[in-house]
N, C-alpha and C positions, 0 to 999 in steps of 0.2 A: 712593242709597237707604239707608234706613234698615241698618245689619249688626248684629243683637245680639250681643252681648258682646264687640266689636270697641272701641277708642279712636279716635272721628269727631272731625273738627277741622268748627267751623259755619264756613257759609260768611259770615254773618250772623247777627245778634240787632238785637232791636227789641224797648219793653214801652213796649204802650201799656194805657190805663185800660179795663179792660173789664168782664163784666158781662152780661146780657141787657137788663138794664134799661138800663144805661147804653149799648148799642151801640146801642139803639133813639132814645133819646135823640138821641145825637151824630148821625145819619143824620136824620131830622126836624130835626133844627138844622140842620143843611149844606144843608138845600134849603130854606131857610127858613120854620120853621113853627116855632110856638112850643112847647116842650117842656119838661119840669123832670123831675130825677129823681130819686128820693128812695130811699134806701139807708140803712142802719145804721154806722155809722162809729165808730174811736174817734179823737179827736182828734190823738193822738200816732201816730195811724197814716202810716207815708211815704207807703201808697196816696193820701194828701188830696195830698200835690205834684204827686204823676204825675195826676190826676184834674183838679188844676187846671190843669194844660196842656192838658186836653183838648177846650176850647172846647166847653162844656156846662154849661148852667145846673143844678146840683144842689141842694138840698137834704138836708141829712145831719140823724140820731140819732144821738145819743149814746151808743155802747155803748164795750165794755170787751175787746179783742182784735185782733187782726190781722185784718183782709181778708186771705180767702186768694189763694193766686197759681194761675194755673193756667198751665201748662207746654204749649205747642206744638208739634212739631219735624216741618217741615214738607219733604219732598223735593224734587229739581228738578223733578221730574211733577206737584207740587203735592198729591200724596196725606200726607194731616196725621194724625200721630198725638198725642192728647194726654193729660196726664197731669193731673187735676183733685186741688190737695192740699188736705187737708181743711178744712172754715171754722170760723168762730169759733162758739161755742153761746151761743145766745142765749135767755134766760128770758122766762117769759111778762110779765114788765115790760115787755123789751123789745117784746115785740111789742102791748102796748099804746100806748106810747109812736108805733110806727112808726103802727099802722092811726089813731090821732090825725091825725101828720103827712098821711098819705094822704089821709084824709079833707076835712082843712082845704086841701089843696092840689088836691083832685078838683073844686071848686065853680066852676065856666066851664069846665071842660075837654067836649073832643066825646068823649075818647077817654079809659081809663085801662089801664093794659096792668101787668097781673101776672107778673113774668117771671125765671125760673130755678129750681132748684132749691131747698128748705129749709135754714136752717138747723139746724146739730146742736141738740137742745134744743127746737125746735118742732112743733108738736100735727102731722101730717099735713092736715086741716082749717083751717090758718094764712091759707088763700088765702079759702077759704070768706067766716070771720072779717072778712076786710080788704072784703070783698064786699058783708055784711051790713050791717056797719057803714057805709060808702060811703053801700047806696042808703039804709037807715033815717036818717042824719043828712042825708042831700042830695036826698031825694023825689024829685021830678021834677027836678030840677035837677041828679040823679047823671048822670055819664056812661057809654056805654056800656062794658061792660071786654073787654077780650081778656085771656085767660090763655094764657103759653106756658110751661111745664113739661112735668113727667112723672112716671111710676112713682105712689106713693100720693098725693101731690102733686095729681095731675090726674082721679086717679079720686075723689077726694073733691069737687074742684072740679064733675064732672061731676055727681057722685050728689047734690049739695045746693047748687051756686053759682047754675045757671043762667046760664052765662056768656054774652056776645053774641058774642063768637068764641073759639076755641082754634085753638093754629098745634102743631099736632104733627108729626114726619116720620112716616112711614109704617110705621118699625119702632114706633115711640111709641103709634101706633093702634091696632096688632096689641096692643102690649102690655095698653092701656087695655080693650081688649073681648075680652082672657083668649085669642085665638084667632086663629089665621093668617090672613092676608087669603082674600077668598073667591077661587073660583078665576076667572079671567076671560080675556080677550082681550089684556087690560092692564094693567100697573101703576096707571094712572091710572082705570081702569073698576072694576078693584079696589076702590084708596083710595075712589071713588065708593059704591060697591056697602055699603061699611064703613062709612062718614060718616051714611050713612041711620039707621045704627043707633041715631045721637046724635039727630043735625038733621031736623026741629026739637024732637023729645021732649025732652029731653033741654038740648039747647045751641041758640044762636043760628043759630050759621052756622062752619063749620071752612074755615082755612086750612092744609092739608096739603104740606108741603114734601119733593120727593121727590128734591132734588139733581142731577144731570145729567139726568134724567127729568123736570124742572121742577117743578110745582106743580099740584091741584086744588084749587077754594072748591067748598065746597056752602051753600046757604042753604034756605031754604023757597021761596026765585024757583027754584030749578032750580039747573046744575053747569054748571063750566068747568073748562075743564083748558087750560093750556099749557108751549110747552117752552121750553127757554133757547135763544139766538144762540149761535152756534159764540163759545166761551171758552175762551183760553189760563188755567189753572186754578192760582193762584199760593199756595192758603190759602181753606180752606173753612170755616176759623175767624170766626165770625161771620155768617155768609151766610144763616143763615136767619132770624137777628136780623134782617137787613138789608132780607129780604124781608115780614118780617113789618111793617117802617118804612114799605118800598114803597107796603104796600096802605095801611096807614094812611093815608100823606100822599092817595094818591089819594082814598080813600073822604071826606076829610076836605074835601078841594076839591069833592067831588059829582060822582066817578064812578060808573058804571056797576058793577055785580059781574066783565063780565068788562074792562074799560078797568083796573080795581082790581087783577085778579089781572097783568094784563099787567105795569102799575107794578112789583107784587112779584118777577117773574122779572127786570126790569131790573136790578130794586134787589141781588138775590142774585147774582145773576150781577156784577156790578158790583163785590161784596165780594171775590167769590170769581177776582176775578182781580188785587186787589190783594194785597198781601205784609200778614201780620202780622193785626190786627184795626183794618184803617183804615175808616173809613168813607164810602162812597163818595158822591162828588158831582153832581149833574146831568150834570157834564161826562164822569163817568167813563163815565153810561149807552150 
């Protein structure tokens, strides 16, 4: 286990190319479905080597800075602590530039998934932006988006995007509607009882990731909830990325809301028992 202020020797290191958007990415690739992902980059950045190992079709912008690194450190119980160091600032050029790319690369797609935190430099409503723009240039031919963020990020997205899903965890929801979960039976009846508050006023439909307590979707069909397969838990790094991949790929082949949510807890669980930020395979499920 982790000892502060002690001198640890790792038992391992591993960096792979990560991301929200891009772990979403490489999971939909590895089960074969076609995906792209489109990110801010500066050219002379190393992140582009490690990125292009990562068997992922991207798309980059041109900016002026480093991709930040974010720092893992993960125990033998698999409980992960991590340390997020800060990212590049990005101006509003750049984020013309991006909602450009986005746009031009949204037109055939079933899905567009918004996902991570802001960069330093951009408006809180960044996400909104990339939204508006989306459906006004692509009418009915936009695709549906999910957004997964948080903090001012998602509450903007909620108050003026209209998004067709959000994947929050449970603290993220508490956060988004100023107020502790209501009191219930269950974690999951909880997340549910709180989800109402959005879906459908509000948002599409939420994918709510609650970690060894699985996951609940709410839509305007109704609510499902289920829980993960007993998991040896190696890296929890990624996992909800992975399950936010899950439901996609399902929903994308024409499953059902709960066959979809099921997808998703394979998908996470699946991450989450690999080391590092791999992304998991059919064969891992």
């Amino acid at each position: 286990s982790l000892r502060v202020g002690e001198v640890q020797t790792a038992s391992a290191v591993r960096e792979d190319a990560g991301g929200k958007g891009i772990n979403v990415a490489r999971v939909l690739h590895a089960s074969g479905v076609d995906s792209l992902a489109v990110l801010p980059l500066d050219p002379a950045d190393p992140f582009a080597a490690v990125l292009a190992d990562g068997d992922v079709d991207v798309r980059t912008v041109a900016v002026h800075g480093r991709t930040r690194a974010n720092i893992a450190v993960t125990d033998p119980t698999g409980e992960t602590t991590k340390i997020n160091l800060p990212g590049v600032a990005l101006s509003a050029a750049d984020l013309d530039d991006v909602i450009d790319v986005v746009a031009q690369c949204a037109r055939g797609a079933q899905w567009l998934v918004l996902a991570g935190s802001l960069a330093p430099g951009l408006p809180d409503d960044a996400y909104v932006r990339v939204i508006r723009a989306v459906r006004d240039r692509l009418g009915e031919e936009a695709p549906r988006i999910a957004v997964d963020t948080s903090g001012a990020a998602l509450r903007a997205v909620v108050a003026d995007g209209r998004p067709d899903l959000i994947k929050p965890n449970d603290e993220e929801l508490a956060d988004l509607l100023g107020a502790p979960l209501p009191a219930a039976d269950t974690l999951a009846d909880a997340v549910h009882l709180a989800s109402r508050e959005l879906v459908p006023a509000a948002v599409g439909a939420a994918l709510v990731t609650l970690g060894g307590d699985g996951a609940v979707f709410v839509s305007d069909r109704g609510a499902w909830a289920a829980t993960p397969p007993p998991t040896r838990v190696r890296s929890t790094v990624g996992a909800g990325d992975s399950s936010l991949a899950g439901f996609l790929l399902a929903d994308s082949r024409g499953a059902d809301p709960a066959a979809a949510l099921v997808s998703a807890i394979r998908y996470g669980s699946a991450a989450a028992a690999l080391e590092g930020t791999q992304a998991p395979t059919p064969t891992d499920l």
